[in-house]
C-alpha positions in Angstrom: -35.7 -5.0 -19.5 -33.5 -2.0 -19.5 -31.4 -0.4 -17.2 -32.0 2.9 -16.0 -29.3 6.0 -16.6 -28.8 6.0 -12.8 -28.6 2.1 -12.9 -25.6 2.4 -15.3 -23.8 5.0 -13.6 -24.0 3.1 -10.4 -22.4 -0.1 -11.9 -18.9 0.8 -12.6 -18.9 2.2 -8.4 -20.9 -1.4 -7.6 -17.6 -3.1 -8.9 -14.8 -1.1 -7.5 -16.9 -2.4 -4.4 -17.0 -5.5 -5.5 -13.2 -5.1 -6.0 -12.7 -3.5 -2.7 -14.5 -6.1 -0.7 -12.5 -9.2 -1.9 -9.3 -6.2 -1.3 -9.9 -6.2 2.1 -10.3 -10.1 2.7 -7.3 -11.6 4.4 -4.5 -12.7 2.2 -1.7 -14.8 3.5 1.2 -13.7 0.4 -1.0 -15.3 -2.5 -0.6 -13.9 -6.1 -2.7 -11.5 -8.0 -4.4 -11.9 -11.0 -4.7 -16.4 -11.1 -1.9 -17.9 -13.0 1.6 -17.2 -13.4 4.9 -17.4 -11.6 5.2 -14.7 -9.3 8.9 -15.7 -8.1 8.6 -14.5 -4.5 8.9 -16.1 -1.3 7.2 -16.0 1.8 9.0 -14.7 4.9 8.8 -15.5 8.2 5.8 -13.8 10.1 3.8 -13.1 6.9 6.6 -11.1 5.0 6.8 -11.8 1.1 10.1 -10.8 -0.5 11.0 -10.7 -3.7 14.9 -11.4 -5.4 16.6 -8.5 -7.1 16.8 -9.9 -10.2 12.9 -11.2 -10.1 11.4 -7.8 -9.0 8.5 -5.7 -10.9 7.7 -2.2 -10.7 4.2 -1.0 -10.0 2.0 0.8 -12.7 1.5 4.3 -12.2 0.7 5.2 -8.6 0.3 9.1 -8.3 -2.5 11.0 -7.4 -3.8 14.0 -4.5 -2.6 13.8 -1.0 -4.8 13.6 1.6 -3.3 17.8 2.0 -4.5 18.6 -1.7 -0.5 18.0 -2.5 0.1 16.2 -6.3 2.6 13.1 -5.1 3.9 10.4 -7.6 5.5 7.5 -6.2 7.8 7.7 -9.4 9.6 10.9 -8.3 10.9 8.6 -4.9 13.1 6.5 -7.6 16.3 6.2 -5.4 15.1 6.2 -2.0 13.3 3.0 -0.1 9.5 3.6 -0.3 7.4 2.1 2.2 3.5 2.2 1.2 1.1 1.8 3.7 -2.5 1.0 2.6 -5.0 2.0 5.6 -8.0 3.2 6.3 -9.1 5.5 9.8 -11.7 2.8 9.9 -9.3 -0.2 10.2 -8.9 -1.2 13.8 -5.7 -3.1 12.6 -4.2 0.1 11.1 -5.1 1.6 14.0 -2.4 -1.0 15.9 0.1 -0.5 13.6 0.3 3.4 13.1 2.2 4.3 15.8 5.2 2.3 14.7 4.6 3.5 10.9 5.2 6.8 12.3 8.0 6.3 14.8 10.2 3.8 11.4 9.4 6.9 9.2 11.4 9.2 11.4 14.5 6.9 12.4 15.1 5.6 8.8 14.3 8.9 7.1 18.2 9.4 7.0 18.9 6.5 5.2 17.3 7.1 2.4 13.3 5.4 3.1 10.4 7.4 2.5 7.0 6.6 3.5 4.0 7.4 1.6 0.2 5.7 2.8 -2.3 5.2 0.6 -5.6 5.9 2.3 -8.8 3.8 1.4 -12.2 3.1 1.8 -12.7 7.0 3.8 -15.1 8.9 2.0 -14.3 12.0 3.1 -10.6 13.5 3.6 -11.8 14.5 7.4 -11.7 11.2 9.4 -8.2 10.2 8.0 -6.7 13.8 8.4 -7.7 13.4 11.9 -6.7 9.9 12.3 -3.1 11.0 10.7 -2.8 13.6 13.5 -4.1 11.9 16.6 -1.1 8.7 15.7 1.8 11.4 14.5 1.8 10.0 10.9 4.0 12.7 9.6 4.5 11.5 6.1 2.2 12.1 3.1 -1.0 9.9 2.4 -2.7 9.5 -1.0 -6.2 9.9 -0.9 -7.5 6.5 -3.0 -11.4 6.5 -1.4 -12.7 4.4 -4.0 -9.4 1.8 -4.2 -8.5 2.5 -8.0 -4.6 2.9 -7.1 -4.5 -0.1 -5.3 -6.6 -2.3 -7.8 -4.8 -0.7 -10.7 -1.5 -0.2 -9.5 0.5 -3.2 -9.2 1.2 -5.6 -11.9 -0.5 -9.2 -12.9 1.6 -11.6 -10.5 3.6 -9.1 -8.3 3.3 -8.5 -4.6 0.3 -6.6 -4.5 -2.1 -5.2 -1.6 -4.9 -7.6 -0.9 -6.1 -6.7 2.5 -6.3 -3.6 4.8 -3.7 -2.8 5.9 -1.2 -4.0 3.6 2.4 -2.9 3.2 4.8 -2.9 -0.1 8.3 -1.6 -0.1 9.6 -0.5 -3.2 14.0 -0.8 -3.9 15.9 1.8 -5.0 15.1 1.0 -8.5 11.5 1.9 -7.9 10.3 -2.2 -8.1 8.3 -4.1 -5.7 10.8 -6.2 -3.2 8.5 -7.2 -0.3 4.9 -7.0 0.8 3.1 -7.7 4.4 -0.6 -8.5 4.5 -1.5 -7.6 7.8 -0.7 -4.9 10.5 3.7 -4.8 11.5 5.1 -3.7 14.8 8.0 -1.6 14.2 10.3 -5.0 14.4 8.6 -6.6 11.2 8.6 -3.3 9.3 12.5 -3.3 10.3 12.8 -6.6 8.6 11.3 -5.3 6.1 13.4 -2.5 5.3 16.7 -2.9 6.5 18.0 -5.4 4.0 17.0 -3.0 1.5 18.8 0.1 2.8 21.9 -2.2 2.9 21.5 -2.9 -0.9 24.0 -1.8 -3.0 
C-alpha cells in the first residue's frame, strides 16, 4: 500500500496536531522532553522558577506579528520579557488578558516587555479582534500551527505545555520562570518583580 502525494503532505501538519494537542493538555511544572535534570522549582500557586546560575535560553523565537511586523525575542536581550502563549479561542486566556494588558503598561518602565505568542487561530482576524476588545497593546507573534512553541524552548527547560502558558525571560535573555495556567495580575507580579530587582 502506498501513500498518496496528498497523504504525505498532510502528515507532517497531522503531527504538529498531534504535537499541539498534547501542548494544550494541562501541565502542572513538569519537564520537557523525558529525562534529565531540569533544576527548577515549583512555586507557590503553580509558578516554576528557575536559579540564576541554572537558567537556559530558548532556541530561536522570531517570526511575523500578528500586524505583519518582523519581531525576534533576541533583540529584547536586556529587558524582562514576559511571553504569553494564547489563543482567542481559549476561555482561560480570555480570564487572564485583561491583567496581561493592564502589567504590560505599569512595568513597561522598568524595563519588562511583553510579547504573546498566538496559537492554534487560523486566521490573523479572530486574534486581532480579540487583542482589541481586551486592550492587549503589546505585540503578538502569529504561531497558528505551534512550531515556535514546540521548537523554541530547550530539552529540560521551562517550556509552554498548555494554553495559556507564561515564560519570563531575565535580562540575559534565559528562561527564569514559567506558569501553566491563566495569572491574575497578582501571580504575574510574582512573577516579574523579583526579576526587575535583579542586578
Amino acid at each position: 500500500m502506498s501513500f498518496s502525494r496528498a497523504s504525505r503532505a498532510a502528515l507532517p501538519t497531522a503531527l504538529v496536531a498531534v504535537g499541539l494537542l498534547t501542548l494544550s493538555a494541562c501541565g502542572d511544572g513538569g519537564k520537557s522532553g523525558g529525562g534529565g535534570d531540569t533544576n527548577f522549582v515549583a512555586g507557590s500557586g503553580g509558578i516554576a522558577t528557575v536559579a540564576k546560575g541554572e537558567r537556559q535560553a530558548p532556541h530561536e523565537l522570531k517570526g511575523e506579528t500578528l500586524e505583519g511586523e518582523q519581531l525576534d525575542i533576541a533583540d529584547l536581550k536586556g529587558k524582562v520579557v514576559v511571553m504569553n502563549v494564547w489563543g482567542s479561542w481559549c476561555p482561560p486566556c480570555r480570564s487572564e488578558a485583561p491583567y496581561f494588558a493592564q502589567v504590560a503598561k505599569e512595568t513597561k518602565a522598568d524595563g519588562v516587555e511583553f510579547v504573546g505568542i498566538n496559537t492554534r487561530d487560523n486566521s490573523k482576524g479572530p486574534a486581532i479582534a480579540f487583542e482589541k476588545d481586551y486592550g492587549v497593546e503589546y505585540p503578538s507573534l502569529y504561531d497558528p500551527n505551534g512550531k515556535l512553541i514546540v521548537g523554541g524552548f530547550p530539552k529540560g527547560s521551562l517550556n509552554p505545555q498548555a494554553i495559556p502558558s507564561t515564560i519570563v525571560l531575565d535580562r540575559e535573555g534565559k528562561i527564569a520562570a514559567r506558569a501553566l495556567r491563566a495569572l491574575d495580575d497578582v501571580e504575574l507580579r510574582k512573577m516579574i518583580d523579583p526579576l526587575i530587582a535583579e542586578k
